[in-house]
C-alpha positions, 0 to 999 in steps of 0.5 A: 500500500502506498500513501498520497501523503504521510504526516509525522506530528499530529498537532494542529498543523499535523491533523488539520494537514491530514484532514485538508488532504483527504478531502482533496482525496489523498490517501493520508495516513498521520504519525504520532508518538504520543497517547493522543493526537492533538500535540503539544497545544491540546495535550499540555499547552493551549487548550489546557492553559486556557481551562486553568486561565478560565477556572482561576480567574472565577475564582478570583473574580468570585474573591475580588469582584462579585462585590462590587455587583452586590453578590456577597461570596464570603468563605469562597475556596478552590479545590485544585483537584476538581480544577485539574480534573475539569482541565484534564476532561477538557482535553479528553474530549478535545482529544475525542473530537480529533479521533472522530475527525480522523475516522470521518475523513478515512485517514490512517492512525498509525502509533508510533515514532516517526522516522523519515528513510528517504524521500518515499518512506517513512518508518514508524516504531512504536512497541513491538512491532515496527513499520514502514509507509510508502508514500508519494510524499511527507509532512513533518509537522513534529512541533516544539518542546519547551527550552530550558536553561544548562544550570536548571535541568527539569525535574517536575518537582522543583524546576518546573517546564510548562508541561509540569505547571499545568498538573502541580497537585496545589498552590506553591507558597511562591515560584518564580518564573524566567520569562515575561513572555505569553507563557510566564505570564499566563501560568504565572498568572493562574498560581498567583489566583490561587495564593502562589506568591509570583515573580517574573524574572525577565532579561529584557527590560519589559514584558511581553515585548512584541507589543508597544510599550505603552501597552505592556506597561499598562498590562504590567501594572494591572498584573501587579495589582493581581500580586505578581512581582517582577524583576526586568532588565535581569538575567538568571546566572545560576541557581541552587536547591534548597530544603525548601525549593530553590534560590537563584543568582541573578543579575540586574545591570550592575547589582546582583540579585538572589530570589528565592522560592519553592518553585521554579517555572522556566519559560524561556522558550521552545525549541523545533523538533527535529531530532530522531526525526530522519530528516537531516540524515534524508538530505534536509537542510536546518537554519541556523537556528535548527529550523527546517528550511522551506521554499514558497510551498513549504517543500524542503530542498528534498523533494517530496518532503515538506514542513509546517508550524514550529519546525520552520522559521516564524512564529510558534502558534498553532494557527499559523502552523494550522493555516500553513498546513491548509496552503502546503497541502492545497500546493501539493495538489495544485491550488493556490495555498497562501499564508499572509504572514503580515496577519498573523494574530499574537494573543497573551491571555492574560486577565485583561487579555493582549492581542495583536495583529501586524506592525506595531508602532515602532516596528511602522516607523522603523520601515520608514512610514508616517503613522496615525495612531488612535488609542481609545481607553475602554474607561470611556466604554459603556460596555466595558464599564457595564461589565466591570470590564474597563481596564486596558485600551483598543490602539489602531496604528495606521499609515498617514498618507494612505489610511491603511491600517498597519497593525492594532493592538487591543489589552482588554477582557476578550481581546483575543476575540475582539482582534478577529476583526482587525485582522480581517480588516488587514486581509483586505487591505482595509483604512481606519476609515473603512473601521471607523465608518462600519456599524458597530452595535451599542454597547459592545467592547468592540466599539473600543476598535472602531473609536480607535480608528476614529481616533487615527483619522483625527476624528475622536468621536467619544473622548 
């Protein structure tokens, strides 16, 4: 039997691949190691997160806001356990959703490790028995893993990677986390709603730095109200166990610096999955960053072999990884896939929420364009206020001389929502004054975005 086409990875860009081929009526078959598809995102990352992000933040909302609504919630208490066991079922069935999927659409479920042989055949070992496919071609979509640091070597005890910070049986008293980026930020977030004493260690000298400053700022000060302290501008030099968790030396410009806590989560990063895969020793040529190179169809320079998500460069997300199987496996069959890179969106969910779609302000003017920028707190939104909802603000960037929006930026509850329609109105090409100019209903918080783009054209209507 031989395959139209072999996926190794079963993440959202491995399974959505498959499915996108078998129904361009390739016979596909999908390869993966793990106890159940989905990947990194629904098994120990996105999805899991999110159940963990949305359990806590009831709870703290139940602690610190029901007040203010009249509702009297004394003597309000977490079982972790229950939570854990709500996340865990999430993500079972999430998983089940993905079994149905690949059944539907006839495509082969083969258990096991992936190894490429060559060009036309992949070898898949898994317990006993091993097996090779034969197949026209093959799609590594292998994903990542978390990156660690060479003195602090994961033991899930006490040194923490992502994977381990979302299954800790109860609150620490305190952890430190090394990284203020989407990650850090987002588990360090869900510990400290639940009494864990947090602080963020970040080398550069803010969080969250794919954004402007004036957006990270303002999320760093609504996080500090949670409770979560941070260190910027400061690297981890070394560390040692103690009998109560750990101590880091660290250093900030000139003055050194020693934190202690019981734990520690390292969220520097992730690393593509490209070992044991088969695919260097087949002829496939890595960037210098260990990244598997890829042409304008996502073919590597073997042909026959292409990749998608986080094993090539860009962004490691699930939905660019998700679109990019969808554009390789319509080139494979002879269709015009595409990605636009330019409006991809970026999400920290956080509570309020970041998102962000395209260039920032700075990045604007570093290519040389003159910009209108509209910033609209949602202090002045009805809706927002409404719902208690009222921190952050929606920001529009936005080049002067033609009207076409550059980017936009949104801190707010639901951001990650609400920046959809900035991006769509990006895919088209679309002004401030297209946004400004469509009907919004009243009240809602995505008012926010369209306010912003008034603001750009120099027209603030309600501020």
């Amino acid at each position: 039997m031989e395959f139209d086409l072999v996926v190794i990875g079963a993440g959202p860009g491995g399974y959505t691949a498959a499915i996108k081929a078998a129904q361009l009526g390739m016979k596909t078959a999908i390869v993966e190691k793990g106890k159940n598809l989905g990947g990194t995102c629904l098994n120990v990352g996105c999805i899991p997160s999110k159940a963990l992000l949305s359990s806590s933040e009831l709870f703290h909302e139940a602690q610190h806001g029901f007040k203010s609504h009249g509702i009297k919630a004394e003597g309000v208490t977490m079982d972790v356990a229950a939570m854990l066991k709500r996340k865990d079922g999430v993500v079972s069935k999430m998983a089940r959703g993905i079994d149905y999927l690949m059944n539907k659409n006839g495509i082969e479920h083969v258990s096991g490790s992936g190894r490429i042989v060559n060009a036309g055949e992949v070898e898949v070992t898994g317990g006993e028995a091993t097996r090779t496919l034969k197949t026209k071609r093959i799609l590594i979509a292998t994903g990542s893993s978390v990156s660690g640091l060479p003195f602090l070597e994961f033991d899930g005890e006490t040194v923490l990677s992502s994977d381990h910070a979302i299954a800790l049986g109860q609150a620490p008293e305190s952890m430190i986390v090394i990284g203020g980026g989407a990650i850090g930020l987002e588990l360090g977030s869900v510990w400290a709603r639940l009494g864990t004493k947090v602080t963020v260690v970040e080398f550069l000298t803010r969080i969250a730095a794919i954004f402007d400053e004036d957006i990270t700022q303002a999320l760093q000060k609504l996080l500090q109200k949670q409770g979560l302290k941070f260190h910027l501008g400061t690297g981890v030099e070394s560390a040692e166990k103690t009998k109560t968790g750990i101590k880091l030396t660290a250093a900030k410009g000139d003055k050194s610096l020693e934190l202690e806590a019981e734990k520690v989560l390292v969220a520097v990063g992730r690393k593509p999955n490209t070992d044991d895969l088969g695919a260097t020793e087949a002829g496939v040529e890595l960037d210098e960053r260990g990244r598997i190179r890829t042409d304008a169809e996502w073919q590597t320079n073997v042909p026959g072999i292409y990749a998608i998500g986080d094993v090539i460069a860009g962004p490691m997300l699930a939905h660019k990884a998700e679109q990019e199987a969808v554009a390789a496996v319509e080139r494979m069959a002879g269709k015009a896939g595409r990605v636009n890179y330019d409006t991809i969106p970026w999400v920290i969910y956080t509570a309020p929420e970041v998102a962000a779609v395209g260039l920032t302000e700075a990045e604007a003017k570093e290519k040389g364009h003159e910009v209108s920028v509209g910033a609209f707190p949602f202090q002045a939104n009805g809706r927002a206020v409404a719902g208690a909802h009222a921190d952050g603000l929606a920001k529009v960037i936005a080049d002067k001389a033609t009207d076409r929006v550059l980017g936009a930026q949104i801190l707010s509850a639901n951001a990650s929502e609400l920046i959809a329609e900035a991006v769509l109105l990006m895919e088209f090409d679309g002004s401030a004054e297209d946004l400004a100019r469509t009907i919004h209903a009243h009240p809602t918080m995505s008012e926010g975005l369209r306010e912003a783009a008034h603001m750009a054209m120099g027209e603030p209507l309600h501020i």
